[in-house]
N, C-alpha and C positions, 0 to 999 in steps of 0.2 A: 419481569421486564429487565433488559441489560440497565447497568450503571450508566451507560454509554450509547449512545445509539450512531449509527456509521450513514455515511449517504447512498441513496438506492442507486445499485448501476443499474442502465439499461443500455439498449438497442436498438436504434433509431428505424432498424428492419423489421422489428419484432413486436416492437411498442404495441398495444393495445390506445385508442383515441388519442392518437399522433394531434401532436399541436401543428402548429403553421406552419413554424418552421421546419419541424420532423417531416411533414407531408411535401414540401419540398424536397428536402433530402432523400425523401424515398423517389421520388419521382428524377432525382438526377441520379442515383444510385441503380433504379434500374435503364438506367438510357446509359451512357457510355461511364457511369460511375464517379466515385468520386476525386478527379484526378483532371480535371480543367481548371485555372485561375479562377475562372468563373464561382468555383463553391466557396474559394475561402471565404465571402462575404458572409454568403447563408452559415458557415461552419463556424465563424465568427459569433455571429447573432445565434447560432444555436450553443457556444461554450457557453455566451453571457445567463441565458435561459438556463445552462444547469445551473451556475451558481446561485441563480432567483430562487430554484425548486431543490435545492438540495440534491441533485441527482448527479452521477457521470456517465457520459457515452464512451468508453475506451477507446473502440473504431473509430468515433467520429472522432475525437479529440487526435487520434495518431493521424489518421488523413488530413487534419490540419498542420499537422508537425510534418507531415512528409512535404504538401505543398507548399510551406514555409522554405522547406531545404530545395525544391523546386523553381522558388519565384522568390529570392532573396530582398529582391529591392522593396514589397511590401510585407518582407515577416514582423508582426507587430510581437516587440518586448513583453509586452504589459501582459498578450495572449499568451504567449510561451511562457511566462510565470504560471498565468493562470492551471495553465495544462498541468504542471508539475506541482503545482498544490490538490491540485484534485486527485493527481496521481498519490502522492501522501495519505490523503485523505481515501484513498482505495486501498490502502498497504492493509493485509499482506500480500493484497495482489501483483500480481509482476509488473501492469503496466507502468508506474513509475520508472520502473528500472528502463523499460522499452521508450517512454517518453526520454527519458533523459539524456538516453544515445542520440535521437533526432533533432537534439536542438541545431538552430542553425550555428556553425561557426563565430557568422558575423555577430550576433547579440548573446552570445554565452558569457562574455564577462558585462552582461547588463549587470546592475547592483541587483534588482529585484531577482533575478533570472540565478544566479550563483547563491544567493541568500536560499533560492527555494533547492537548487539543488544541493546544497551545504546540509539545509534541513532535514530533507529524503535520505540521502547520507549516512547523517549520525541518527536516523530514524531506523534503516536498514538494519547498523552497526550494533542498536540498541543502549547506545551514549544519549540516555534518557537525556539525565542531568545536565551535560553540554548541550540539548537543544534547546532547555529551557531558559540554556542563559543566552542562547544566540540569536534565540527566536524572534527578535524585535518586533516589526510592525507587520511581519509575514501575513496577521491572518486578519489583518482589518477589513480586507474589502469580500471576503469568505466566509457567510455562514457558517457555522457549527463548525467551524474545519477544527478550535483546539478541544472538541466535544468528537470526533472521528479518531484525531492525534493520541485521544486517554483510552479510546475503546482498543485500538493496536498497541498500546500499550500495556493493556490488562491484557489482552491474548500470548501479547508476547511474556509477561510475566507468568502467566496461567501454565504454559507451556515449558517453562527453564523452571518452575520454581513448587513445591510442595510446600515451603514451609518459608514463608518472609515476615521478616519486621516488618511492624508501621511504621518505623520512622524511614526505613529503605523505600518501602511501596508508596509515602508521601511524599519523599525527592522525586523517584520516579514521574507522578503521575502531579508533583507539581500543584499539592491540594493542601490547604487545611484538613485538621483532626477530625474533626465534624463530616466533614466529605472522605473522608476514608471509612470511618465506621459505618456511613451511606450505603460506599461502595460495597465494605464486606456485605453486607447487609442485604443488597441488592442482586450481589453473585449468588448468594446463599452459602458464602465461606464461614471458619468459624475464627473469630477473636479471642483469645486467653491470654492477658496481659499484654505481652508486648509483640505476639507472633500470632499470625495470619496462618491458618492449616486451609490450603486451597484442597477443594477435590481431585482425587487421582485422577488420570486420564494419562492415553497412551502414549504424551508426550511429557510426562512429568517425573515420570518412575523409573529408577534404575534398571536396565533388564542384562541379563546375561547375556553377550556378544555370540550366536551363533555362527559358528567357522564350520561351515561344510568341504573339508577335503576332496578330489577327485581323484584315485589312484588306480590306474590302468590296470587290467588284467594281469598283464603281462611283467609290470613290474613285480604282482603277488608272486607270479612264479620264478621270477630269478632269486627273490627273498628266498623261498623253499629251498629251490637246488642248493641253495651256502649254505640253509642249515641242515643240507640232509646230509653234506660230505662227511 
């Protein structure tokens, strides 16, 4: 079992026993889509719903972010934060990045709204450290969101790093001693005093740079003619 466990994405097309408001959504999705003022409501009460179930819809949550940029006068702040924490809470996936271009103009310097994307940020950047001091009250109202935040953090670690200290991977992940040797424990890494030997894999290992040249025919033979004069 991970250290960490991250929130299920889904697909409000795809979902298997669609809730209320998915079965909505699908029913305006296939009639003229989702792109009337009409959905924000339902797209609204469908963000609140992943937050309950731990879940994110990517699509739905971006066609919320487009009809915001669409219908300015009711883009709610509080949603747009929402959006970009769960976008976090999905890293490494791209959507974050894709949410973070559609915020509306008018509420990008909301405080909640700049906080999240400040966070996503040095989340990207991998300024562990500085998000832990920045982080303030970002993830009160977000299940599990700083239990998603540790699991891309150990990937991201898993992937830069073969050999790390515990006192490095506990700034990082912002834990007690006790919860680090959890973590090891859990990864199935191994512990020797003071250093973490993570298993190889094919983003952790130095590899030799293969440079494939392409050199014309025609230049092999002008090389010849000079050294046959």
């Amino acid at each position: 079992m991970p250290a960490y466990l991250q929130q299920t994405i889904v697909n409000l097309v795809t979902v298997k026993d669609a809730s209320t408001t998915q079965q909505a959504l699908q029913n305006m999705h296939s009639g003229v889509g989702l792109c009337k003022q009409d959905c924000i409501e339902v797209l609204e009460t469908y963000l609140a719903e992943q937050v309950e179930n731990k879940t994110v819809d990517i699509d739905a949550n971006l066609a919320l972010l487009k009809l915001y940029q669409m219908y300015p006068s009711v883009a709610s702040a509080k949603n747009v934060a929402l959006v970009l924490i769960k976008g976090i809470m999905a890293l490494p996936s791209t959507f974050f990045t894709g949410a973070s271009t559609m915020v509306p103009e008018n509420i990008r310097e909301d405080a909640n709204v700049s906080a999240a994307l400040r966070a996503g940020f040095m989340l990207q950047s991998c300024l562990f450290e500085e998000f832990w001091k920045e982080r303030g009250t970002l993830a009160d109202e977000v299940p599990d969101f700083l239990e998603s935040v540790r699991a891309y953090i150990l990937t991201a670690v898993s992937h830069s790093h073969s050999v790390i200290s515990t006192q490095v991977m506990k700034a990082k992940l912002s834990v007690p001693d006790k919860e680090v040797a959890d973590i090891v424990a859990a990864m199935q890494w191994t512990a020797v005093d003071d250093l973490i030997t993570i298993d190889s894999n094919e983003n952790n290992q130095m590899q030799a740079k293969k440079v494939q040249e392409k050199i014309d025919f025609e230049d092999v033979l002008k090389v010849i003619r000079v050294l046959s004069r």
